[in-house]
N, C-alpha and C positions, 0 to 999 in steps of 0.2 A: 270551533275546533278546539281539541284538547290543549295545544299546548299552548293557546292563545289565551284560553281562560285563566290557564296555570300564569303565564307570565302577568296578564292583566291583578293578580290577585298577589303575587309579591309585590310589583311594584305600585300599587295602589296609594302607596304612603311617600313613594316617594319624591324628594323636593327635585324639578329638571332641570336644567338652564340652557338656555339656546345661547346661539351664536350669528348675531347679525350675519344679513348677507346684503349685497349692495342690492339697489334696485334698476337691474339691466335688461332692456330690452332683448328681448332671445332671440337668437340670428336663427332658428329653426321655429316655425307653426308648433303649439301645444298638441301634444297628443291628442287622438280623435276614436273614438268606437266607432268605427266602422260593419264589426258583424257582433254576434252572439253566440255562441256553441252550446246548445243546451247538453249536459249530461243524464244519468242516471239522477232520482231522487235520492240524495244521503249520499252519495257516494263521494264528495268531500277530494274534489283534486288538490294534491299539495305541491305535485313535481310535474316537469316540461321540461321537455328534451325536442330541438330539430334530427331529424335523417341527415346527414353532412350533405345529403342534396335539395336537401328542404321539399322533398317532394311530402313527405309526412311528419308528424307530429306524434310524440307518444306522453300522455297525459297518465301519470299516475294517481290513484284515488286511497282514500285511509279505506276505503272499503273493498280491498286486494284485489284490484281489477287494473289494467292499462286500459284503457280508450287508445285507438288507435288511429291518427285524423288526415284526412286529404288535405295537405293546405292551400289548394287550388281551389279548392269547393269551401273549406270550413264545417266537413261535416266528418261524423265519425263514420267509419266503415268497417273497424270488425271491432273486439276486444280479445285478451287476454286475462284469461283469470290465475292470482296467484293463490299461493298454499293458503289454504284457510289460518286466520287469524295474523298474518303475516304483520297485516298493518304500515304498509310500506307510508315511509315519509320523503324520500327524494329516488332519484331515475339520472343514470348515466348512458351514453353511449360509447362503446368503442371505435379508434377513430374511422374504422372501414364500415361504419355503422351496422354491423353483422350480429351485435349482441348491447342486450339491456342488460342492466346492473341497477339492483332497488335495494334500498337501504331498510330493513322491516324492523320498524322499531318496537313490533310487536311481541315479537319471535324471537331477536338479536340473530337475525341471518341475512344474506346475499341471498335475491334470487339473481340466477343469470338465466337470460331467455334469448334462444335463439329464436332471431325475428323471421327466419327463414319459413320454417315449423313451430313455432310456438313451444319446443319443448322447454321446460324449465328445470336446473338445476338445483340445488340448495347448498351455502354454503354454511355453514356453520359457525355461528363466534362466539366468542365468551358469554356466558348467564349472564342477564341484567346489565349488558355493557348500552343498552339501547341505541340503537344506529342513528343516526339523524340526517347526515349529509354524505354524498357520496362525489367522486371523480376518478375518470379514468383518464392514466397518463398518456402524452401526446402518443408514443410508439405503441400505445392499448396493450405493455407488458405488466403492470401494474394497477390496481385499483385502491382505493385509498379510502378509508370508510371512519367518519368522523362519529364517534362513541359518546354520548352526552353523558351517556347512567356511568362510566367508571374511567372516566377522562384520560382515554386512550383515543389512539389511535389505530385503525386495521390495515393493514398493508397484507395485500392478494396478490400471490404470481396468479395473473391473467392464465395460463398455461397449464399447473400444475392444481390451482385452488392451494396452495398451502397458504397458511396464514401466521402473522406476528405479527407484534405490537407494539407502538412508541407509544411508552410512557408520557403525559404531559401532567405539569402541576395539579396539586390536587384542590379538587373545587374550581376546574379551569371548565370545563363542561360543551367542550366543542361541536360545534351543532352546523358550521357548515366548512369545505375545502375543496381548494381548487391548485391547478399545476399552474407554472408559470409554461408561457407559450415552445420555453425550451427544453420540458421536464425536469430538467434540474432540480429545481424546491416544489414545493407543496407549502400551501398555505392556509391555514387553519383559524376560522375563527369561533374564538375561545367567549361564550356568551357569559361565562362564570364567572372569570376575574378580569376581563374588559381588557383583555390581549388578545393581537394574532400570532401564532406561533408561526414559523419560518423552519420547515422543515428541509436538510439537504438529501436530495432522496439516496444521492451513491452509498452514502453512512449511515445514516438513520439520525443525525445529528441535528437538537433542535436549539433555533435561538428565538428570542420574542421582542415583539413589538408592543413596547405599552401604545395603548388606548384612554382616552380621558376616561378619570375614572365616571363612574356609572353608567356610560354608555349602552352597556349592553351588547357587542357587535352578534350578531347573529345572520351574517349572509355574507360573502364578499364574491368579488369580481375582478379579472385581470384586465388590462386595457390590451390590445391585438399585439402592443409590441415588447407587453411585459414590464416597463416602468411603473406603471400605477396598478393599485391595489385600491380599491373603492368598496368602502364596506358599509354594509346596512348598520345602524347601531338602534335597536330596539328602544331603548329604555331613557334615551335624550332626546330622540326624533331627530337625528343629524345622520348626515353621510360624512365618512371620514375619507378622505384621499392621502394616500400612503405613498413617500415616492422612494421604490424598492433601492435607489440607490444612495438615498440617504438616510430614510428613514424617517422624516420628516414627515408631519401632519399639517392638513389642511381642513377644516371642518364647511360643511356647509349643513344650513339649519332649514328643517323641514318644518311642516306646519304644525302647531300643536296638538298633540295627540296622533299623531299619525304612526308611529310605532311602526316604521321601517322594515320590512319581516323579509324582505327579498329585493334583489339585486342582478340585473344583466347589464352589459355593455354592447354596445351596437358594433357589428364585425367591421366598419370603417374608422369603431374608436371613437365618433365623435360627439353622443348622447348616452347618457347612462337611463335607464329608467328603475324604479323602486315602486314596490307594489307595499301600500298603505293598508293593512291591516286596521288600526287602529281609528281611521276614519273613510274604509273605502275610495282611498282614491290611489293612482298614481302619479306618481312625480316623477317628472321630462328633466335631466341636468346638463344643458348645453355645454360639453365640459370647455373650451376656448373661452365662456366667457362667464364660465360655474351660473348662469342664471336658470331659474328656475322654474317651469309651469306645471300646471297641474289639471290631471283629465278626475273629475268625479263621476263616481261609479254608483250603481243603484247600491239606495242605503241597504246596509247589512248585508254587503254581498263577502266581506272579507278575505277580500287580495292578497295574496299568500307566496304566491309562486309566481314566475318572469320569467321569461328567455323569446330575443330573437330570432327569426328565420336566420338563416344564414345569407339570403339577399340583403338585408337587412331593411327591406320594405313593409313589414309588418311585424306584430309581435303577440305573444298570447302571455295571457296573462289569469293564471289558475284563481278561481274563485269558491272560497272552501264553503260557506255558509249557504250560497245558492245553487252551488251544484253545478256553474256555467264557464266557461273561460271565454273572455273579453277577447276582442280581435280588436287591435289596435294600431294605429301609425302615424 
């Protein structure tokens, strides 16, 4: 994947340092591969999204196509194809689940696809602002589209498509964001300068949260009831736990080289998983007692994208290098 190579190639030099974790017995079974999804050849899934009834799955690909998946069966059943060159790198849904939102880091555009008909939209944003992360807000009136090329942020009336821009530091390089469970804030993680930004959505007013420096974060996740922030941090191999009311960090250390590239949180709250780019695997974070397991993936498949059903009895897990998404539980 491009931007895997990219990050592998700056941080090449760089010196890491973990952070013990204790050694606790996990009150949950490790992760298990249960199925296989094979995709298109090349077609490179990076984003997953559930239907809010988890009857389907929509898998977005760098090669401008959704897959679209029964998750009853594990298999695909139609696709969607997006504008040529788009290049999409993440996939939102509205919360009536009536319409997708893809971040195209190709093009610096929104598509919006009504799932109904398949028509697509186009939405337009600044030159070279490159998309990379998207969400849409709990009441689906706003969508929020995280800009890595010019460290902005997109803010869309759902409604109208008009679009503006929060400003963030520069050289902050935000690559993924998510609402807290009451829309209130937006929360943004800043892969550039090892911040998440704290944005309040009524104002447009942002504050930040430092990150150990060199982290990296590049993925985060809200917990069901909105206290904890759980972020991927790329470039130490650690998960950072944020607790939104004080602001306070908690790190837990992943395995070496694992290069943390994505992050979901289980809808009962009580397991995080993180999809391991950096050595194909994923890692289980029992959060009650933060211990840790791990499911290993066929070598070179590079685990990219996460997200579970909304039962929360299985999970896919996007694999950019072989073309397949893992089924998991």
């Amino acid at each position: 994947m491009k931007t895997l190579t990219r990050r592998a190639a700056l941080f090449a030099a760089t010196m890491t340092f973990f952070i013990a974790t204790p050694s606790i017995t996990p009150a949950f079974a490790a992760p298990v591969e249960i199925d296989t999804i094979q995709l298109d050849l090349d077609s490179s899934p990076v984003g997953i999204v559930f239907s809010p009834n988890g009857k389907k799955a929509y898998i977005v690909r760098e090669d401008d196509t959704i897959s679209v998946v029964n998750v009853a069966t594990n298999t695909v059943t139609s696709s969607i194809s997006l504008p040529e060159n788009s290049e999409p790198y993440a996939i939102a849904l509205s919360p009536n689940g009536k319409k997708a939102y893809t971040a195209n880091h190709g093009d610096d555009s929104v598509s919006v696809i009504t799932l109904s008909n398949g028509f697509i939209d186009t939405i337009v944003l600044p030159d070279d602002c490159e998309p990379y992360g998207i969400a849409v807000s709990p009441n689906g009136k706003k969508v929020y589209v995280a800009n890595d090329g010019d460290d902005t942020v997109s803010v869309i009336t759902a409604a109208t498509r008009a679009v503006t821009s929060i400003e963030l530091p520069d050289g902050a390089r935000p690559e993924s964001v998510a609402f807290s469970p009451n829309g209130k804030k937006a929360y943004v993680a800043n892969y550039g300068n090892d911040t998440v930004s704290v944005i309040t959505v009524a104002s447009n007013a942002v504050s930040t949260i430092e990150m150990t420096d060199g982290s990296g974060p590049t993925s985060l996740a809200l917990s069901p009831n909105g206290k904890k922030i759980y972020v991927a941090n790329y470039s130490n191999h650690t998960v950072s736990i944020v607790d939104v009311a004080t602001g306070s960090l908690a790190t837990i250390a992943l395995s070496v080289g694992s290069r943390p590239g994505a992050i979901a949180v289980s809808p009962n709250g009580k397991k995080v998983l993180v999809a391991n780019p950096g050595n194909d695997t994923v890692s289980q974070i029992v959060v009650a007692s933060r211990s840790v397991s791990t499911l290993s993936l066929v070598s070179g498949t590079n685990p990219y994208s996460v997200a579970f059903a909304p039962n929360g009895k299985k999970a896919y897990v996007g694999n950019n290098d072989n073309d397949t998404v893992s089924v998991i539980k």
